[in-house]
C-alpha positions in Angstrom: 29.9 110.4 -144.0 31.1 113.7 -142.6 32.9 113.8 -139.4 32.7 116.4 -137.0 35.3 118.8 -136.6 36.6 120.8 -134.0 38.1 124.3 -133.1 39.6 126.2 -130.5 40.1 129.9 -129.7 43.7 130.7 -128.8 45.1 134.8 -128.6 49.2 133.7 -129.8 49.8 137.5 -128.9 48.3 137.7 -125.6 50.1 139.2 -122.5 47.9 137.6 -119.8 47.6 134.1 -119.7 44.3 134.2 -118.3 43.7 134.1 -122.0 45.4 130.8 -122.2 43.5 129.6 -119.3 40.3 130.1 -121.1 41.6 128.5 -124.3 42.3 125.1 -121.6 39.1 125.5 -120.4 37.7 125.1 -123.7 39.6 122.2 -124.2 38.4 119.7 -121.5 34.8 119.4 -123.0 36.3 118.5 -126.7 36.5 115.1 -128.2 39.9 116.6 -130.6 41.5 119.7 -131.9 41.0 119.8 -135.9 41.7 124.4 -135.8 43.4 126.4 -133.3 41.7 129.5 -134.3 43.5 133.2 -133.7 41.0 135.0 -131.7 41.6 138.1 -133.5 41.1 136.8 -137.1 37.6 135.1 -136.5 36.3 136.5 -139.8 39.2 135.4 -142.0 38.6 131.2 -140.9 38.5 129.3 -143.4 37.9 125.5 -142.8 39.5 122.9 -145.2 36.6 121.0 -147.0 34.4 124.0 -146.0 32.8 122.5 -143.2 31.0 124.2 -140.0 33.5 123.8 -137.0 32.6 123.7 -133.7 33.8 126.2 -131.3 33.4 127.4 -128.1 33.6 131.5 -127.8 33.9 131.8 -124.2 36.4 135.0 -122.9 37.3 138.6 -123.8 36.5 139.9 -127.2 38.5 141.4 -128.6 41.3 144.1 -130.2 40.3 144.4 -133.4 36.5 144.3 -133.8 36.3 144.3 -137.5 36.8 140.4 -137.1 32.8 140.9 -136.2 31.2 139.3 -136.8 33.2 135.9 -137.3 33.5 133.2 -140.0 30.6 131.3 -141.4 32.7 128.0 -140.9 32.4 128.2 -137.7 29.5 126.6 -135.5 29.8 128.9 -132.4 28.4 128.2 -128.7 28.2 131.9 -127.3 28.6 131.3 -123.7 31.1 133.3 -120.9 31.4 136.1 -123.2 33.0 139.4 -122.3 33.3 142.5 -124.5 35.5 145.1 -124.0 33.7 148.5 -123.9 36.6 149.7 -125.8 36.1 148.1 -129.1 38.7 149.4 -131.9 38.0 149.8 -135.4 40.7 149.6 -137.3 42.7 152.4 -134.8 38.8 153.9 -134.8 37.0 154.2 -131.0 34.0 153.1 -131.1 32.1 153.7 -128.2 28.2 153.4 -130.1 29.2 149.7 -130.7 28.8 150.0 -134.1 30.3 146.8 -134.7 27.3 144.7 -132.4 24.8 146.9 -135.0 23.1 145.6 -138.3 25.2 142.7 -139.4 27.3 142.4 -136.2 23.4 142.0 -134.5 22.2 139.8 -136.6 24.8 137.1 -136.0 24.3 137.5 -132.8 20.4 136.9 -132.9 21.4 133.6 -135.3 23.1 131.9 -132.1 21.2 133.3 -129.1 21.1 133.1 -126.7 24.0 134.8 -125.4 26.2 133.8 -122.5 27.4 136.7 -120.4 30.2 136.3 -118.5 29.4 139.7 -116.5 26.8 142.3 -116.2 28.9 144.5 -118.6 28.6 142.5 -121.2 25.2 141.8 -120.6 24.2 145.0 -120.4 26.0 146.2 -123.9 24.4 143.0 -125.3 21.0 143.8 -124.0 21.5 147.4 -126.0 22.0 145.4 -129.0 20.0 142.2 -129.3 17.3 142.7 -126.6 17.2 141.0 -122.8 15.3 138.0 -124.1 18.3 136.8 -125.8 21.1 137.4 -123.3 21.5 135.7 -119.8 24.4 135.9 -117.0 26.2 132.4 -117.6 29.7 133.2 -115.0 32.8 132.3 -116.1 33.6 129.0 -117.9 37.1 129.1 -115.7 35.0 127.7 -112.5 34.4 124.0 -114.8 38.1 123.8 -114.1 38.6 120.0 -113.3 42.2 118.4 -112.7 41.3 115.1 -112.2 44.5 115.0 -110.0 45.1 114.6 -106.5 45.1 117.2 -104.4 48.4 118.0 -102.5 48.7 120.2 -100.1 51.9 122.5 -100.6 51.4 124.8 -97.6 52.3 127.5 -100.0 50.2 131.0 -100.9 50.3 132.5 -103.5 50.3 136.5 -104.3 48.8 137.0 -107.8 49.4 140.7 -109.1 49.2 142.2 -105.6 51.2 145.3 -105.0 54.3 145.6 -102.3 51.9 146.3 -99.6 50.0 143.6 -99.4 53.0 141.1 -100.3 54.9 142.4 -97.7 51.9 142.6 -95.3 51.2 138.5 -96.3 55.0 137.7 -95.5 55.1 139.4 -92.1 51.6 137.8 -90.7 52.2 134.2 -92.3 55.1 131.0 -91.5 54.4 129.9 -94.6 56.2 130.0 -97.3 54.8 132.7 -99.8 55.5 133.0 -103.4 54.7 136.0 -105.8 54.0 135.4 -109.3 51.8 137.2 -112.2 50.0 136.2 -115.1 51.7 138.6 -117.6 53.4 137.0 -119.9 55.8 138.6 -122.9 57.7 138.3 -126.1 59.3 134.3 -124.8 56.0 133.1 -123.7 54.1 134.0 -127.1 56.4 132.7 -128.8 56.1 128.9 -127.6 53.9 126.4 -129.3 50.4 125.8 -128.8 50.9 122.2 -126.2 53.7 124.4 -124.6 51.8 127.2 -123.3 48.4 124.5 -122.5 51.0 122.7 -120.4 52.3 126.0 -118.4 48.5 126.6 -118.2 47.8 123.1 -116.7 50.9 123.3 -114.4 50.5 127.2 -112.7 46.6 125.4 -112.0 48.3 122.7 -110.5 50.2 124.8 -108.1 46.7 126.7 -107.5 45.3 123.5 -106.7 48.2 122.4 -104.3 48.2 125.8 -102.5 47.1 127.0 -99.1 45.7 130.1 -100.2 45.8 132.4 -103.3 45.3 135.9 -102.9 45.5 138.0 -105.9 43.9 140.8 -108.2 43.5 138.4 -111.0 39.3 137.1 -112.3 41.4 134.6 -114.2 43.1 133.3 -111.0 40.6 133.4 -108.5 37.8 131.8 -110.6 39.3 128.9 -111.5 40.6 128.6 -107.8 36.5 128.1 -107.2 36.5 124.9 -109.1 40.0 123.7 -108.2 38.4 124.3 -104.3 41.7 126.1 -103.2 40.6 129.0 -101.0 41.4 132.5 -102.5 40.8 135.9 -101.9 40.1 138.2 -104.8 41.3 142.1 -103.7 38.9 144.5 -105.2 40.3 146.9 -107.9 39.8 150.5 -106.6 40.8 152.6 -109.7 37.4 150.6 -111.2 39.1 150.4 -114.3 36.8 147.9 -115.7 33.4 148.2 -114.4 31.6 145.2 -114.2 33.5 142.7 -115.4 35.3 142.0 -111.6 31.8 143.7 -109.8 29.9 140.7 -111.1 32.4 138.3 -108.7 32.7 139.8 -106.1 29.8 137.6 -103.9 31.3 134.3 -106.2 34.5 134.7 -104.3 36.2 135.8 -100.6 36.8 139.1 -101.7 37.9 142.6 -99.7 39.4 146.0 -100.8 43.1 146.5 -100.0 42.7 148.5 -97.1 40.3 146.1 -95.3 42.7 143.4 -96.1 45.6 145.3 -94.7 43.7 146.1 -91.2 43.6 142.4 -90.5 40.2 141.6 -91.9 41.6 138.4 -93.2 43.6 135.5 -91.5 46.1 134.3 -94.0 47.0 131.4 -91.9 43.6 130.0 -91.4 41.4 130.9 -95.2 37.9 131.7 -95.1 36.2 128.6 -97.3 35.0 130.0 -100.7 31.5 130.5 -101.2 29.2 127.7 -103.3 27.1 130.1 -105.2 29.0 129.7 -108.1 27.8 126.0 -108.2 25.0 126.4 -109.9 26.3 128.5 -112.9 29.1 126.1 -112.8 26.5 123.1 -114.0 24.7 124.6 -116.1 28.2 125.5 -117.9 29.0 122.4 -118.1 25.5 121.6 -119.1 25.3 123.8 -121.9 28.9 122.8 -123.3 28.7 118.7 -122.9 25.1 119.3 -125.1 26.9 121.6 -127.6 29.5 118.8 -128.3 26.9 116.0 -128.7 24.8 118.4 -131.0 25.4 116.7 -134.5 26.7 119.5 -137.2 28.1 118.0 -140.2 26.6 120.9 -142.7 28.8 122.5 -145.0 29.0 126.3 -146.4 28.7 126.8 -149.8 30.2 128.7 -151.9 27.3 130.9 -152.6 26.4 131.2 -148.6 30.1 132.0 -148.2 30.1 134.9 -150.7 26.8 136.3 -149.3 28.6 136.6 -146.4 31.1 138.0 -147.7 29.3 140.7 -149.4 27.3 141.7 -146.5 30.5 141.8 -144.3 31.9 144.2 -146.6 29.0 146.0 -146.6 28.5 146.1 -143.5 32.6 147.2 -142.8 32.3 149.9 -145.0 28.6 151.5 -143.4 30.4 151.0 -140.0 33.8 152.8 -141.2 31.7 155.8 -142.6 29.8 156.7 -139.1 33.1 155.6 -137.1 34.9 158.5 -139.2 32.0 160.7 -138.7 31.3 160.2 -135.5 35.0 160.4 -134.9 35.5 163.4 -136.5 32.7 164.9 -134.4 34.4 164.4 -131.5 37.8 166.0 -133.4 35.7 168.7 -134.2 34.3 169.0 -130.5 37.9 168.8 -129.0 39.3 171.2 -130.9 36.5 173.8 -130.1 37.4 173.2 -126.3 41.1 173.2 -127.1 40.9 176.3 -129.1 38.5 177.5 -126.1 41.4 176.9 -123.6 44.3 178.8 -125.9 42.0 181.6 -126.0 41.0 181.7 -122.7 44.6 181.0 -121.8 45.8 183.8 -123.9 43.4 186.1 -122.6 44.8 185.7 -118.8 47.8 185.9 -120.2 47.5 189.1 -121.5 46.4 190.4 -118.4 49.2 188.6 -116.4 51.5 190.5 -118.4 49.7 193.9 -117.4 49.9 192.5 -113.7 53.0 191.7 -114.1 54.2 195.5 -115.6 52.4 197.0 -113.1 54.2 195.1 -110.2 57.5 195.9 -111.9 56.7 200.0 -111.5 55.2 199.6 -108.1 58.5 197.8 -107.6 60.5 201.0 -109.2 58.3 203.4 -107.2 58.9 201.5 -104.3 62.6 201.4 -104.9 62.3 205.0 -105.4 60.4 206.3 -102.4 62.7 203.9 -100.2 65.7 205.8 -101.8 64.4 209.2 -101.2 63.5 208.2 -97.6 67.0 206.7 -97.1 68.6 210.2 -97.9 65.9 212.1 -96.4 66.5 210.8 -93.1 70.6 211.0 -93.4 70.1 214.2 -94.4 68.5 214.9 -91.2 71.0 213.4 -89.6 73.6 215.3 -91.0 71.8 218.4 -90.4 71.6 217.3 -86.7 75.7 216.5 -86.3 76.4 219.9 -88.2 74.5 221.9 -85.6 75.9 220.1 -82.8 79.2 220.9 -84.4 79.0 224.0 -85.1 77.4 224.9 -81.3 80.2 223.1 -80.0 82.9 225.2 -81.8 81.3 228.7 -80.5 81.7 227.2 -77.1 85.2 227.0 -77.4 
């Protein structure tokens, strides 16, 4: 008899732990871990006896898109999804989405339908697969669940704010406030898999404990939903990801800076978050807890494996060609409007240079004229004193 086996996504390189946080998410609805699986080698999974894993694919995909689309071996649930619309190929742009195209597409079709985390994703998704096939599922960070205690620490918590608004919290609160970030470096990547879960599990715990959390973060106001800690999520002004924090924004207490820095907000007395996300939140856990009793024992062979091999390669090497081209397009393009700048630059150059000369000799004229005037007038002056002179010596 075959037994069931069991993966997990986990980013080793990240430098937010919000990626962490959705690895631990995945974990509360498994039975075991049989893979940790390096999100940005999906395609290069291999399991042992060549049996389908399964995994859940919930959270931000990904650096290196030509791990799309991912290993046969593994079974995926597509749910809380986010793609970047920055996908890289291989140090290649590629704003078409070339990679969720053809092959990329048609994996995509094989295990709709697709949970979005976001409207952005659901949007580049609906481009690619159709609307039929795509639905908003929220974040699978609200299905955080403790089972703990709750203990009331008294403490808030600024998460990524900037000076202003931790110095603004500090001066308008007795309680004790503490500033901490989810970016993580070099030390953190470099701990084991149980170690970073368990720095996961305990900054949640101090989310869970706290009075408030006000922060920047998705990945620490969402889960502070589910953990029922009140939290205000400040709204990114720059927009530098559109949609993916938009789509929260009525999930959570939320405010730009400058309305939380005119006192819109009582630090000392939280606002209670808002229930919508409850119903995305079951059917998460829904979807998840059905995935995990689904029975999927079947094995790849070796001649499914290298079909999929085959069309992968295929399908890498189509992509690359219109990457390049289409890249090179837009080489071509920029270099027209560069050389259309230089030339337009030189061209106002020259005739700043013939401004230029021609200030020098008005300059030289002017120099001139106030130099003959200068003389002109002494001479008069001179001219003046010698007659007085000269009538003042006949009167002697």
């Amino acid at each position: 008899m075959t037994v069931e086996k069991y993966g997990v996504i986990f980013y080793k390189g990240t430098s937010n732990i919000g990626d962490d946080i959705q690895t631990f998410m995945a974990l509360r609805f498994l039975p075991k871990i049989d893979y940790i699986i390096e999100r940005e080698e999906l395609d290069t999974f291999v399991s042992k006896n060549h049996e389908m894993v399964k995994v859940i694919m919930n959270g931000w995909f990904f650096h290196n898109a030509e791990n799309w689309p991912i290993s046969p071996f593994i079974y995926p649930l597509l749910i809380s999804m986010h793609f970047t619309s920055n996908l890289m190929i291989s140090g290649y742009l590629d704003p078409y989405n070339e990679v969720l195209s053809g092959f990329g597409c048609e994996f995509l079709k094989k295990y709709a339908p697709i949970g979005c985390r976001d409207n952005h994703t659901m949007k580049l998704l609906n481009n690619c697969i159709g609307q039929d096939l795509t639905y908003f599922s929220s974040c699978l960070t609200t299905t955080v669940d403790l089972k703990k205690k709750k203990k009331n620490s008294k403490i808030i918590y600024a998460v990524d704010v900037d000076d202003e608004i931790y110095e603004y919290i500090k001066n308008n609160s007795n309680l004790e406030v503490k500033r901490i970030t989810h970016v993580v470096g070099k030390k953190y990547q470099e701990l084991s898999f149980d170690e970073r879960m368990k720095k996961v599990e305990n900054l949640l715990t101090d989310y869970y404990n706290a009075h408030l959390i006000v922060t920047s973060r998705l990945h620490a106001s969402l889960p502070c939903l589910g953990l029922k800690t009140p939290v205000l999520l400040i709204k990114h002004e720059d927009n530098l990801y559109p949609g993916r924090l938009e789509s929260f924004y009525d999930f959570t207490n939320s405010m730009s800076k400058k309305e939380f820095l005119s006192g819109n907000y009582d630090v000392n007395h939280p606002i209670k978050n808002p229930t919508r996300y409850l119903e995305y939140r079951d059917k998460l856990i829904s979807s998840c807890e059905e995935f995990i009793n689904k029975k999927i024992t079947k094995k790849v062979s070796d001649k499914e494996y290298i079909y999929w091999l085959e069309k992968k390669s295929s399908f890498q090497k189509e992509g690359f060609i219109k990457l390049i081209k289409k890249n090179d397009c837009i080489k071509k393009d920029m270099n027209k409007k560069i050389d259309c700048i230089i030339e337009n630059f030189n061209s106002e150059k020259v005739s700043l240079n013939e401004e230029i000369k021609y200030l020098k000799n008005k300059i030289i004229s002017l120099e001139n004229e106030l130099e003959s005037i200068h003389y002109s007038k002494f001479y008069r002056i001179y001219s003046k004193l010698k007659r007085i002179l000269n009538k003042f010596n006949r009167s002697k």
